[in-house]
N, C-alpha and C positions, 0 to 999 in steps of 0.2 A: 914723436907723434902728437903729444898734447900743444907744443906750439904751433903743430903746421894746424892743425883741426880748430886754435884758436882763428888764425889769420884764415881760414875759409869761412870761416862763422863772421869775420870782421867785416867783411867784402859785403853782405848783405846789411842794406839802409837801416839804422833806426832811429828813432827818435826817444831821446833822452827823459826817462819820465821816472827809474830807480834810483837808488841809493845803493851804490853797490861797488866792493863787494861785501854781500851778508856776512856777520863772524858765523863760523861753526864752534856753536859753543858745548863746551864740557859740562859734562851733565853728573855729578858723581854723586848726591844727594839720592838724585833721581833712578839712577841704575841701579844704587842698591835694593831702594825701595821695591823694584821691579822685578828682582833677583837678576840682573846684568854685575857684568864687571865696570863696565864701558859702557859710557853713552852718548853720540853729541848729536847736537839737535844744532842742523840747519835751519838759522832764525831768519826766510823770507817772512816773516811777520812786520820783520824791519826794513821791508824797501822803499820807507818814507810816502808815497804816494796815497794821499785817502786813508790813513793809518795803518797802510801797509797790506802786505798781502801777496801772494805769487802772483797776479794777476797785472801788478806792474810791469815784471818780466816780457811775458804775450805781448801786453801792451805796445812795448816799444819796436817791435816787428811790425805790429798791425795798425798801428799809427801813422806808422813812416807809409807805410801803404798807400792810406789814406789821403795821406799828404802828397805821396807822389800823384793820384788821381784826382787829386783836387775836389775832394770833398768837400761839403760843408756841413754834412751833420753826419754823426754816427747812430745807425739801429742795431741793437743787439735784443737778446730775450733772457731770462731768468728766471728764477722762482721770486717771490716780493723782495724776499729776504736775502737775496741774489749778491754776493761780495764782487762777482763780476761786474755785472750793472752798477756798482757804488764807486766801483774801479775806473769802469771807463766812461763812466760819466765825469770824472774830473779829470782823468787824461783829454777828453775830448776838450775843456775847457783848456788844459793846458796848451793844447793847440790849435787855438781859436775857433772850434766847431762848437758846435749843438749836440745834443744825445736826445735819442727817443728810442725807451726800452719798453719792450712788449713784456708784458710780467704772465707768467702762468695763473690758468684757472680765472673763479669770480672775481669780482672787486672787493677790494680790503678796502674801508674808510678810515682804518684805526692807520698811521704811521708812527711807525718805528724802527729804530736801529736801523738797518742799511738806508730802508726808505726814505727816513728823516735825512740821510745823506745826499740820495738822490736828489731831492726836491733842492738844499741846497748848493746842492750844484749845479743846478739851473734843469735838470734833466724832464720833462716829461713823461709821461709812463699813459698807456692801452693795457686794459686786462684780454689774455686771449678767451677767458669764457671756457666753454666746452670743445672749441678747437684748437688744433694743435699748435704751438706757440711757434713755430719756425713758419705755418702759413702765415700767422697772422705780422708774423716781419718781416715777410717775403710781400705782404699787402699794405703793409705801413710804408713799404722800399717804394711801392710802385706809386702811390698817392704822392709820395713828397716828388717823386722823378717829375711824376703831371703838372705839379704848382710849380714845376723848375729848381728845384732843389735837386746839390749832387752827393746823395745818402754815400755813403760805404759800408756795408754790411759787417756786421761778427757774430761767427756763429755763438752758439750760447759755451761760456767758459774761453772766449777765445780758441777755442780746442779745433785747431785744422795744423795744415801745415807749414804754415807761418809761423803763427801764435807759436805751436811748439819748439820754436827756436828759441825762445825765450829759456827752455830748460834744457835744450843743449846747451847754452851757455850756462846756467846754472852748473850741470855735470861737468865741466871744464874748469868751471871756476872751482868747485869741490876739488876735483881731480889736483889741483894746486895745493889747496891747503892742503888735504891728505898728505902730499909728498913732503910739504913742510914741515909737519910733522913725524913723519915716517909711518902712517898708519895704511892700510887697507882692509877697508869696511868687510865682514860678511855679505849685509846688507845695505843697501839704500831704500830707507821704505816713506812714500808717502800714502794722503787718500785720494781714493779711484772713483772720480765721478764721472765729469766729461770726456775724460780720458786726453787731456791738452798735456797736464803735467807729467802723466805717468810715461806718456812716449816720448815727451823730451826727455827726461831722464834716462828712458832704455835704450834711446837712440846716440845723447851723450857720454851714455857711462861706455856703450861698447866702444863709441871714436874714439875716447879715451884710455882703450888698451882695456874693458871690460875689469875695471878693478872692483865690482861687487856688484851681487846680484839685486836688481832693482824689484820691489815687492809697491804693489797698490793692495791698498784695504777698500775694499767696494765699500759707500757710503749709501747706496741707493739701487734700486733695480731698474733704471733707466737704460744703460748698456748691458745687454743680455750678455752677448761677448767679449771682453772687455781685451782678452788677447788678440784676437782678430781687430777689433775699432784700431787699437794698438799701432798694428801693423798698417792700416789704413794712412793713419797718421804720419807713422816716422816713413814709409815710403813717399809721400809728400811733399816732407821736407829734404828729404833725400836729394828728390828732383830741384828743390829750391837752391840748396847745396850745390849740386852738383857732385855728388856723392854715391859710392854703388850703396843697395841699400843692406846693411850690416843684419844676420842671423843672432838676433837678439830678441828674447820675446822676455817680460814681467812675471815673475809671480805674481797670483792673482790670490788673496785671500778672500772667500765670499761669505766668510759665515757671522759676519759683525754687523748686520745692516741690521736687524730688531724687525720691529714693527714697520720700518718704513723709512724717505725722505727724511732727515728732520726731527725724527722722534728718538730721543733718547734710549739707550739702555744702559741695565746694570753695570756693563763695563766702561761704556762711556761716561758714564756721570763717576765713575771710579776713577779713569782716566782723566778728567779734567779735576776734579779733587786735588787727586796727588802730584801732580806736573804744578799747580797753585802752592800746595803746602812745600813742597819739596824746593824749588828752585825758584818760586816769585813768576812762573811763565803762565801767561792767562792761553790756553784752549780754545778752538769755539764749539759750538753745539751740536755741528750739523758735519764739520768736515774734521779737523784735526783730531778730535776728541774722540770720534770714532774710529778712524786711524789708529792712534796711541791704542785706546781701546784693544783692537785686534793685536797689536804688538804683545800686551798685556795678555791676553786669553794662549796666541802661541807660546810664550812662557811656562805659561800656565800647562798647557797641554805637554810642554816639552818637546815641541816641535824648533823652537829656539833655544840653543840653548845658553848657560853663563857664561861662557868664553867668546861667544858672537860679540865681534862688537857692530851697534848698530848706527847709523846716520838715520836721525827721522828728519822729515823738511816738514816744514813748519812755515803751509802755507798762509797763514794768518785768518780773517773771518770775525774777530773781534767784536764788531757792531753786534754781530747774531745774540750776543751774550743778554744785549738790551732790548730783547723782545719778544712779547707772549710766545711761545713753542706752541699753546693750542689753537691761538689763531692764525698763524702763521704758516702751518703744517701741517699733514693730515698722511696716515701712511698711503705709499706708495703700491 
C-alpha cells in the first residue's frame, strides 16, 4: 500500500524547494522530562528553505503550479510575523518570481524576525487594515492582473488542496521510517492553525494503512471547525489525487490557545523551556510551542498516557523567536 500511495503522490508536478527526507529524531531526554517512555519529534524545522519550516513542503506543490500557469509573482496573506510569508517569499525567488504578501491588521514600522526576512528576499508587503486580509489579496490579484502581471494566489498557510500534499508526502515518508524501525505511533500530533498541515497528515496517515491517530493542537480561534475545514481540505486533495476520499478525521485538542494568536501561556513558555534544556531543539512562540504545550497539559491531565508513544512534527517558525510578542500580537 505505502508504495503504490508513494508513486500516485509522485505523478503530481512539483518543484524542488526541501531538503528531504526530515530525520525522525529520538527524543529520550525529552520524554522523560514529559513523563513519556518515547518520543520522536519529526524535525520539518530542517527542510532547509528560509531556515526551515513545514511550509517548504506546501511549497513545492504550489510552486510547481505556478510555474505551470506562468506566473510571475506570487500573493499570499499572513499575520506580520507570518513563517509562511518568510517561506514563500524565498521560494518565489527560488523560482524566479516576485512575492507580495498582504500582512493582517494596521501597519507595523518596527521590522522583525520573519519581516526582516521578507524584506530580504525581495518581497513587498500591504497591511489589510480593518479588512479582511483574503479581500485584500484577492484586490492586490486584480491590480497586478491590470499592470499585466501574471499573480498566482496562495491561500494564507498554503492550506488548500494542493499545498496539503505536501504532508501526504510527509505521512509517507514517516510511514517509512516507522517501518524501519518497527514502531507504530499512538499518535501523530502537530499545531492546528490553517488547517494545510493537519489534513495532510490525516489524509496520509489513513493512505498509509492508518498507523496512528493524527491530533492538531489549535493554536488560534481562526477555524471555529477545525474537523470539518479538515475535511474540506483532504477531500481536495483527494480529487487532485485521484483518490476516493478516506474516513479519517483528527483529534482536535482546543483547550491550549490562552489568551489568543500569538500570545503566550504558562504551558507554552514551559514547552519551549524544556524542549531547549532537554534536547538543544529551539520551539517557536506562536505555533510548535503551543502544540508541545498541549501534548504536555494531556499528560498532565492523563488523557495521554506513558506508554503512548508519540510522533510531534516540528513545523519550524524560528524567526518568531526574534521578535516583540507585544507588538506583533494581540489576542484573538
Amino acid at each position: 500500500m505505502l508504495l503504490g500511495m508513494v508513486g500516485v503522490l509522485a505523478r503530481i508536478p512539483t518543484f524542488p524547494l526541501a531538503t528531504l527526507p526530515t530525520p525522525l529524531h529520538e527524543a529520550p531526554r525529552l520524554a522523560a522530562a514529559i513523563g513519556l517512555d518515547r518520543l520522536l519529534i519529526k524535525r520539518d524545522d530542517n527542510t532547509g528553505l528560509a531556515m526551515g519550516g513545514n511550509k517548504a513542503r506546501k511549497l513545492e506543490f504550489l510552486i510547481a503550479d505556478a510555474v505551470a500557469q506562468k506566473a510571475d509573482i506570487v500573493v499570499t496573506l499572513g499575520a506580520p510575523q507570518s513563517n509562511h510569508c518568510r517561506m514563500t517569499a524565498a521560494a518565489a525567488r527560488v523560482a524566479g518570481m516576485d512575492c507580495h504578501v498582504v500582512l493582517n491588521g494596521e501597519p507595523i514600522e518596527e521590522v522583525q524576525g520573519n519581516m526582516l526576512l521578507d524584506r530580504l528576499f525581495g518581497a513587498t508587503w500591504t497591511f489589510a487594515g480593518k479588512r479582511p486580509s483574503a479581500e485584500g489579496m484577492q484586490e492586490v490579484a486584480a491590480e497586478l492582473r491590470a499592470q499585466g502581471r501574471r499573480p498566482y494566489v496562495i491561500p494564507g498557510g498554503g492550506s488548500n488542496g494542493r499545498g496539503a500534499l505536501g504532508y501526504v508526502g510527509c505521512s509517507l515518508e514517516m510511514a517509512g521510517q516507522l517501518e524501519e524501525i518497527g514502531e507504530r505511533p499512538r499518535y501523530v500530533l502537530c499545531a492546528g492553525g490553517s488547517c494545510g498541515t493537519l489534513s495532510g497528515l490525516t489524509l496520509g496517515v489513513a493512505l498509509a494503512g492508518g498507523y496512528a491517530q493524527v491530533v492538531g493542537v489549535s493554536i488560534s480561534r481562526a477555524v471555529p471547525d477545525r474537523v470539518a475545514r479538515v475535511r474540506q481540505i483532504v477531500a481536495e486533495s483527494c480529487e487532485i489525487l485521484g483518490v476516493p476520499v478516506p474516513d479519517a478525521v483528527p483529534e482536535v485538542w482546543s483547550d491550549y490557545i490562552g489568551p489568543g494568536y500569538g500570545m503566550q501561556t504558562e504551558l507554552s513558555r514551559r514547552a519551549l523551556q524544556t524542549v531547549a534544556d532537554t534536547e538543544g531543539i529551539l520551539l517557536d512562540p506562536v505555533y510548535t510551542a503551543k502544540a508541545f504545550g498541549g501534548l504536555i497539559g494531556e499528560i498532565e491531565k492523563g488523557r495521554v498516557k506513558r506508554s503512548d508513544l508519540v510522533v510531534f512534527v516540528h513545523t519550524g517558525g524560528t524567526p518568531a523567536l526574534f521578535a516583540d510578542p507585544f507588538l506583533y500580537w494581540h489576542a484573538d
